[in-house]
N, CA and C atoms as an extended XYZ file, in Angstrom:
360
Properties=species:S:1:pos:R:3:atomname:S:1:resname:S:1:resid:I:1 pbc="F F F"
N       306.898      138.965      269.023 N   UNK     1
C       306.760      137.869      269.962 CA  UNK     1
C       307.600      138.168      271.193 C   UNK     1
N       307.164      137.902      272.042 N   UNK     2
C       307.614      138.318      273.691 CA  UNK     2
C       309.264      137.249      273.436 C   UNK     2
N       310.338      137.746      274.289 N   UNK     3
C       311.478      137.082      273.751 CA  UNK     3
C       311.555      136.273      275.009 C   UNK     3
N       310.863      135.843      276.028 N   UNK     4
C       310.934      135.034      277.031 CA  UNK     4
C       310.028      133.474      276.296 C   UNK     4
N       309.240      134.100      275.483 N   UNK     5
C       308.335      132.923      274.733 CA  UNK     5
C       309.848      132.795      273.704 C   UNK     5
N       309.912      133.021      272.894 N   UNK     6
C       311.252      132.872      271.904 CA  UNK     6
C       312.249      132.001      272.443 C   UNK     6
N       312.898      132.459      273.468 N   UNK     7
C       313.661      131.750      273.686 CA  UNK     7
C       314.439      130.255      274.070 C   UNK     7
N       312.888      129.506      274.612 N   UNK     8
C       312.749      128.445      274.759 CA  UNK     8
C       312.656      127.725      273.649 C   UNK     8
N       311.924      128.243      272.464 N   UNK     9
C       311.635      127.729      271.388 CA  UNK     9
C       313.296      127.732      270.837 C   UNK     9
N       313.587      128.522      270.333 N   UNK    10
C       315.359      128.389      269.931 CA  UNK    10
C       316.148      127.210      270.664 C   UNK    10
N       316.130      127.567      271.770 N   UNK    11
C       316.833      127.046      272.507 CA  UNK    11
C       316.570      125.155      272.247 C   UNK    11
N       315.533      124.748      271.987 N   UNK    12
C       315.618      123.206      271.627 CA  UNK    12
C       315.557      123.134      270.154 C   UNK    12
N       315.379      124.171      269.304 N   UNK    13
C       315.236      123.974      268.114 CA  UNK    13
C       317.198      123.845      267.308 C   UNK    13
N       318.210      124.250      268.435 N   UNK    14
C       319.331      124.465      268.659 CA  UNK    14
C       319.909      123.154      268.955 C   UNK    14
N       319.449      122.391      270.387 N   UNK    15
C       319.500      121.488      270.379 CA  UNK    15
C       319.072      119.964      269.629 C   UNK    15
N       318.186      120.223      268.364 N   UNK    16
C       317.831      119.517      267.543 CA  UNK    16
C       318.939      119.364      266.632 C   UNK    16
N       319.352      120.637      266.481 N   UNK    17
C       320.366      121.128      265.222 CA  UNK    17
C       321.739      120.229      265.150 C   UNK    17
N       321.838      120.421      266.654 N   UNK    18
C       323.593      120.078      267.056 CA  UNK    18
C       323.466      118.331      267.181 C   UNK    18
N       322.263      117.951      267.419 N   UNK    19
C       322.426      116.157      267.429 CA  UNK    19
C       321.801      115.695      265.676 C   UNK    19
N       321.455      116.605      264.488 N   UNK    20
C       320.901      115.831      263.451 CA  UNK    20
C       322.153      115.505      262.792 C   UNK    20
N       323.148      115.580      262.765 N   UNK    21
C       324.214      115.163      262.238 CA  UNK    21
C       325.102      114.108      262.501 C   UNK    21
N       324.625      113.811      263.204 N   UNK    22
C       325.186      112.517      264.530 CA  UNK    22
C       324.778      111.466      263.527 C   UNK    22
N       325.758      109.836      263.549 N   UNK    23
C       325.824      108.948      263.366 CA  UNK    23
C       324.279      107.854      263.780 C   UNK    23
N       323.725      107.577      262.765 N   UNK    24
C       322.162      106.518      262.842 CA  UNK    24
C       323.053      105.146      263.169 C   UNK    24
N       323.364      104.431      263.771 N   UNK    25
C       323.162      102.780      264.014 CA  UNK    25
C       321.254      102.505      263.106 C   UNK    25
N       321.465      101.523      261.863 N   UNK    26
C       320.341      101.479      261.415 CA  UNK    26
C       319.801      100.005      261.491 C   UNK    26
N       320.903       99.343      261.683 N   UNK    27
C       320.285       97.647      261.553 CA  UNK    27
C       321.715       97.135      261.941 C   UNK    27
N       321.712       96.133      263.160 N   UNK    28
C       322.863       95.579      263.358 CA  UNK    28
C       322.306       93.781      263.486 C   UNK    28
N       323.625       92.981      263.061 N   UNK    29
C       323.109       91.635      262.827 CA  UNK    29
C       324.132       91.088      263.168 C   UNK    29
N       323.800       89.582      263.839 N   UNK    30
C       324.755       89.177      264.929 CA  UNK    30
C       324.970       87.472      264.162 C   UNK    30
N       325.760       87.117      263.781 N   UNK    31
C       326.006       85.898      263.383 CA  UNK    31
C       326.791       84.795      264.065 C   UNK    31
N       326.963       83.624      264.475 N   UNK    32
C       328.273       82.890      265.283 CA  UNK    32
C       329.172       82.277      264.099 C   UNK    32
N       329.867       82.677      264.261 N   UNK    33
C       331.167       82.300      263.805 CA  UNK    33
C       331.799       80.471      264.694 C   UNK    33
N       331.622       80.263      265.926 N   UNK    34
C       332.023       79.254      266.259 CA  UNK    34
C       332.950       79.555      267.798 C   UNK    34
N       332.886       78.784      268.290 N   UNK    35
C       333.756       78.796      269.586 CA  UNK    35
C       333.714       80.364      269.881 C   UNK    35
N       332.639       80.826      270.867 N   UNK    36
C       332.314       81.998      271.242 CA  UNK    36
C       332.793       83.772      270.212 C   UNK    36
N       332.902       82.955      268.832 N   UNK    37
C       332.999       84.236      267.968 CA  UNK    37
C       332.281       84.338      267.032 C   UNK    37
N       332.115       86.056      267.069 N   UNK    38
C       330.877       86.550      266.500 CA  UNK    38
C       331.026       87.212      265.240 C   UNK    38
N       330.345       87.512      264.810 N   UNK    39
C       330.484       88.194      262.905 CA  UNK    39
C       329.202       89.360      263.444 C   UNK    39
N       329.898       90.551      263.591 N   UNK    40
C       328.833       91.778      263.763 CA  UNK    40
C       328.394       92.779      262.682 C   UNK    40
N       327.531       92.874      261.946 N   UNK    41
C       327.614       93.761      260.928 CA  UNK    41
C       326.462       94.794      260.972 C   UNK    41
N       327.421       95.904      260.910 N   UNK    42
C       326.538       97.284      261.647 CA  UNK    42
C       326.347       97.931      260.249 C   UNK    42
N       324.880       98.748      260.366 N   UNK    43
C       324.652       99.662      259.150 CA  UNK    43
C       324.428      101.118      259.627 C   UNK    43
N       324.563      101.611      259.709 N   UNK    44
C       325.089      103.342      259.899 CA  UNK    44
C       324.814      104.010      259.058 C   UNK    44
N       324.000      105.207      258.815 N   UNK    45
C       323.809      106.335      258.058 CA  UNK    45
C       324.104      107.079      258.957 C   UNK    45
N       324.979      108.483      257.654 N   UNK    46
C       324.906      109.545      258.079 CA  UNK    46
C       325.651      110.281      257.145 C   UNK    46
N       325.217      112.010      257.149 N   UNK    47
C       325.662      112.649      255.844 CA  UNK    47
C       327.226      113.196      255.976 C   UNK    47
N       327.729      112.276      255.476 N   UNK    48
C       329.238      112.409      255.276 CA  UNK    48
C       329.767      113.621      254.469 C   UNK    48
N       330.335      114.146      254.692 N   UNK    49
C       330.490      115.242      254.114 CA  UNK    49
C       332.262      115.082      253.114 C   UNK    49
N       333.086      114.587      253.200 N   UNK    50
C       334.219      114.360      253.235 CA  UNK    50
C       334.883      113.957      254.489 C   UNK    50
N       336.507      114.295      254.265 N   UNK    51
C       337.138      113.908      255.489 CA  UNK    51
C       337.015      115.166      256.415 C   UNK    51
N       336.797      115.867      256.547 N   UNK    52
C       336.558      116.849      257.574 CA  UNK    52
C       335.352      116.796      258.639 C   UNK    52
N       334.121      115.269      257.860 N   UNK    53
C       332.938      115.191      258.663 CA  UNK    53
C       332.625      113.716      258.188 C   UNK    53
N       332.800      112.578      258.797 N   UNK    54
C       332.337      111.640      258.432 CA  UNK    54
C       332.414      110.396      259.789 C   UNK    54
N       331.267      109.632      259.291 N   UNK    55
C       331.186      108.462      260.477 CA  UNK    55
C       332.486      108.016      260.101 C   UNK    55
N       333.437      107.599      261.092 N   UNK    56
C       334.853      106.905      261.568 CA  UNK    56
C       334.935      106.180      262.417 C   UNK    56
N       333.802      105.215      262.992 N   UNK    57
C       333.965      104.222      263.578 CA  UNK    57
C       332.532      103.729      264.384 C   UNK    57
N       332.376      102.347      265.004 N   UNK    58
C       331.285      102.009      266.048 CA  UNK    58
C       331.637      100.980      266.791 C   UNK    58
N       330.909      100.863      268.124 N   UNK    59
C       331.819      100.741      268.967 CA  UNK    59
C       330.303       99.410      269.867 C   UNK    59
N       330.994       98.426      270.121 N   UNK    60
C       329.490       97.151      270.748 CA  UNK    60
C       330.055       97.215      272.286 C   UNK    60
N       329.064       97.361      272.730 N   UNK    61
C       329.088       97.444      274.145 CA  UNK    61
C       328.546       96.679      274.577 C   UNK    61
N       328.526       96.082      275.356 N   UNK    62
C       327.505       94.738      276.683 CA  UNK    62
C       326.719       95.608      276.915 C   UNK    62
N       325.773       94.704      278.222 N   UNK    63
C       324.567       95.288      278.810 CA  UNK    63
C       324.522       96.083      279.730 C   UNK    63
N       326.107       96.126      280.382 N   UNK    64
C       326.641       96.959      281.300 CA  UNK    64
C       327.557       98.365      280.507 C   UNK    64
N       327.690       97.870      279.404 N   UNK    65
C       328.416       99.533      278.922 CA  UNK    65
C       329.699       99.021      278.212 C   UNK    65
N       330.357       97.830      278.993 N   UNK    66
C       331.794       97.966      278.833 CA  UNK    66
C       332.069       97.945      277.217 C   UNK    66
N       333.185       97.930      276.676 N   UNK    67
C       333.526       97.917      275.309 CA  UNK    67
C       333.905       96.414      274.876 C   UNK    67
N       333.051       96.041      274.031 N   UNK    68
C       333.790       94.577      273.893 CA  UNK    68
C       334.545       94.676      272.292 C   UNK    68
N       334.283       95.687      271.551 N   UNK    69
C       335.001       95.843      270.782 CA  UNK    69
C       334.896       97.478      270.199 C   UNK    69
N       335.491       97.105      268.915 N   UNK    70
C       335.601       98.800      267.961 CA  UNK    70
C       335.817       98.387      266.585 C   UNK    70
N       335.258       99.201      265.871 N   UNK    71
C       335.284       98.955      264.140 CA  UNK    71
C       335.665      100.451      263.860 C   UNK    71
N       336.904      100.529      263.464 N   UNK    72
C       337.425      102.051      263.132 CA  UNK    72
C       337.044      101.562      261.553 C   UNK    72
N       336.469      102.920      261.010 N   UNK    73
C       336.107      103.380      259.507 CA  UNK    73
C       336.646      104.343      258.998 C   UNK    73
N       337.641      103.724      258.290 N   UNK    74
C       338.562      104.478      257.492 CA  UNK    74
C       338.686      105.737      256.647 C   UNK    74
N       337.404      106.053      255.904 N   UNK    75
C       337.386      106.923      255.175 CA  UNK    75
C       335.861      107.129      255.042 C   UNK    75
N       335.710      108.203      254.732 N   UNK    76
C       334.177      108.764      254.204 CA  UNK    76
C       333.202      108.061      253.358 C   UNK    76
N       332.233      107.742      253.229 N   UNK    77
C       331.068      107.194      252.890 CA  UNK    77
C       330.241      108.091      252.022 C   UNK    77
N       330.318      108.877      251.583 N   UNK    78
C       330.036      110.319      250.895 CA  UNK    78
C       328.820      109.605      249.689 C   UNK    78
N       329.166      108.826      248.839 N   UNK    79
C       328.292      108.343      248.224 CA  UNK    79
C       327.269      106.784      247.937 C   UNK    79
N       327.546      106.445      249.412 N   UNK    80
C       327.364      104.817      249.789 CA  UNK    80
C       326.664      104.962      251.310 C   UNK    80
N       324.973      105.538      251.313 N   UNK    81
C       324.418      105.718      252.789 CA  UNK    81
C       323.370      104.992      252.342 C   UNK    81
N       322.504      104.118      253.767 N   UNK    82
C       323.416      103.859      254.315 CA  UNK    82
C       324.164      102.664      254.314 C   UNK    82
N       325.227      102.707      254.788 N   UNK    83
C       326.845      101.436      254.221 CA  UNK    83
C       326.612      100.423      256.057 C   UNK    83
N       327.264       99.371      255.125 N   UNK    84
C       327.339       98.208      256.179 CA  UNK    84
C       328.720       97.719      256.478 C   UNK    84
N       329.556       97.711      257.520 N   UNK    85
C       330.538       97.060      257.556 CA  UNK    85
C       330.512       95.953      258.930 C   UNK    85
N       331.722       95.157      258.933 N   UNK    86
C       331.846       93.620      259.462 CA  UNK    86
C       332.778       93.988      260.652 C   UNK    86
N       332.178       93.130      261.801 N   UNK    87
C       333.764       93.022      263.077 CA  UNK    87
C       333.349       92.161      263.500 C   UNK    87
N       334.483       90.734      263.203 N   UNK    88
C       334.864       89.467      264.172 CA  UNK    88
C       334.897       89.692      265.220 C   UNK    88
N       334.237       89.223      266.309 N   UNK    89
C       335.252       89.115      267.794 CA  UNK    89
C       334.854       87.827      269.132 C   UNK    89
N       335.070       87.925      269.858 N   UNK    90
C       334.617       86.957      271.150 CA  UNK    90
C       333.577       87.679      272.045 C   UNK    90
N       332.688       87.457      271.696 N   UNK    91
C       331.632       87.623      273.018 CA  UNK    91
C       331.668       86.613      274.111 C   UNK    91
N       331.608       87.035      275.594 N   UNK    92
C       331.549       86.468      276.419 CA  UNK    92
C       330.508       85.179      276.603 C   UNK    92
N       330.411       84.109      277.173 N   UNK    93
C       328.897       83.397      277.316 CA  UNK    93
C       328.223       84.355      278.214 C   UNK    93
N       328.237       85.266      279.017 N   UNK    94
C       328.040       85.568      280.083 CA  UNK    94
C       327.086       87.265      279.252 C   UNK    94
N       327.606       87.190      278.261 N   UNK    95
C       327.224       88.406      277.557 CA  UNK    95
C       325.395       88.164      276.589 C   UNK    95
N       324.639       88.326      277.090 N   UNK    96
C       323.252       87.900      276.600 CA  UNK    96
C       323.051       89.055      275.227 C   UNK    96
N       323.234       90.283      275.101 N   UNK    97
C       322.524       91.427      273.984 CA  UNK    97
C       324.043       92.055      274.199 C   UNK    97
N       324.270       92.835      273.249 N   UNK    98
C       324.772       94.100      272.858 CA  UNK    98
C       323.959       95.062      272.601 C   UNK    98
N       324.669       96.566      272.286 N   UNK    99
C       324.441       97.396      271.536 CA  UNK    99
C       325.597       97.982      271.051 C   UNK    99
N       325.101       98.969      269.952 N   UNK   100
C       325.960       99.784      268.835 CA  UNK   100
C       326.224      101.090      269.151 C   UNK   100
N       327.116      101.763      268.959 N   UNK   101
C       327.421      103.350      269.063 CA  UNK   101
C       327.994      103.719      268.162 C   UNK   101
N       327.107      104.463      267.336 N   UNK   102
C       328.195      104.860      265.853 CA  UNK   102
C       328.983      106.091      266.243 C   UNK   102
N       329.931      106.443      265.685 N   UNK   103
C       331.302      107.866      266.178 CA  UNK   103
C       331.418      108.698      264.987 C   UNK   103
N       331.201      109.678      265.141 N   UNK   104
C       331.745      110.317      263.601 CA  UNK   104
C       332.533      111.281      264.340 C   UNK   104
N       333.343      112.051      263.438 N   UNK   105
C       334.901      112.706      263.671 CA  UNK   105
C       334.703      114.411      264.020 C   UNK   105
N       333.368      114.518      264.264 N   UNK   106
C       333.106      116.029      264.434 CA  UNK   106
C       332.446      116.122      266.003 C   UNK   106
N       330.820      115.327      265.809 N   UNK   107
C       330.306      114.937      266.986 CA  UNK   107
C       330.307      114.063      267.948 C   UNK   107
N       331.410      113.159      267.774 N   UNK   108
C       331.906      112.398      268.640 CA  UNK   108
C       330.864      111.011      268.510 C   UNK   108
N       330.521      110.719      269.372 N   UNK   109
C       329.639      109.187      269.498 CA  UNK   109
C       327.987      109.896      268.881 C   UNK   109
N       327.073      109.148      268.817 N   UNK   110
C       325.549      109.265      268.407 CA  UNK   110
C       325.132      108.064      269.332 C   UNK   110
N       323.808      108.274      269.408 N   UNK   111
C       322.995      107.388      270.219 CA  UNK   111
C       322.950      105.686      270.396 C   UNK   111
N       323.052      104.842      271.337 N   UNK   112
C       323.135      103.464      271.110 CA  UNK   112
C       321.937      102.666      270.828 C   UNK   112
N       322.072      101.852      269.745 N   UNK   113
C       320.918      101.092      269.031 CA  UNK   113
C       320.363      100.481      270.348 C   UNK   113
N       319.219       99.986      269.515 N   UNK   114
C       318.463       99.281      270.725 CA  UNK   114
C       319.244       98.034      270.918 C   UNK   114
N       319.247       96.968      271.926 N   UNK   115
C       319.243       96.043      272.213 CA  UNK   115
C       319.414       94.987      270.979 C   UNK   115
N       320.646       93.949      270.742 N   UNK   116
C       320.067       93.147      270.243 CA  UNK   116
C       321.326       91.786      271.098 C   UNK   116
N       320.193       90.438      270.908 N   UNK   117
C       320.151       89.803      272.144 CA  UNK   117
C       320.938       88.692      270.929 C   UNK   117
N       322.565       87.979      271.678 N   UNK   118
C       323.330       86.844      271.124 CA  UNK   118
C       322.502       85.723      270.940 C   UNK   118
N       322.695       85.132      269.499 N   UNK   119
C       321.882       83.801      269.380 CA  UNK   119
C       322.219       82.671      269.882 C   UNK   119
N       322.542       82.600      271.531 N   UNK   120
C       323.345       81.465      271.184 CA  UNK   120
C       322.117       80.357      271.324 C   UNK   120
């Protein structure tokens, strides 16, 4: 095979490689808690390997990006995918949707969930 044809092919089959390990945001659910606080509970897959490779945190952002909070994850998930965990906090009134960014400790952040819009 001509290596000018080859190379393109590698070259995204490379880039497939280096993002399948990355942190899934799989289902996030938004509850009110009361006086502008929220109960967020994010579900995340991803193949944990131990502590040398594992999702360690996710992170809700507004519609503009900013950080309105962080859920650091303590330890590896190795036999519990995919796992759901909880973060209290204050959403703004002014704040209509979030999204999710799951982090794992090798590849840094993974892609942000779609949209999901505060009940108030």
């Amino acid at each position: 095979m001509n290596k000018w044809i080859l190379f393109p092919i590698l070259s995204v089959m490379a880039c497939g490689l280096a993002f399948a390990d990355s942190p899934v945001v799989e289902n996030v659910q938004v509850t009110a808690m009361g006086a502008d606080r929220w109960r967020i509970d994010v579900t995340v897959s991803h193949a944990d390997s131990g502590w040398q490779h594992y999702a360690n945190g996710w992170r809700i952002v507004d519609e503009a990006g900013e950080e309105l909070g962080f859920r650091v994850l303590y330890h590896p998930h190795e036999s519990e995918q995919p796992f759901t965990r909880g973060l209290a906090l204050h959403i703004p009134n002014a704040v209509e949707s979030i999204r999710v960014q799951a982090v794992d400790s090798v590849h840094g952040t993974g892609s942000l969930s779609e949209a999901v819009k505060i009940p108030r």
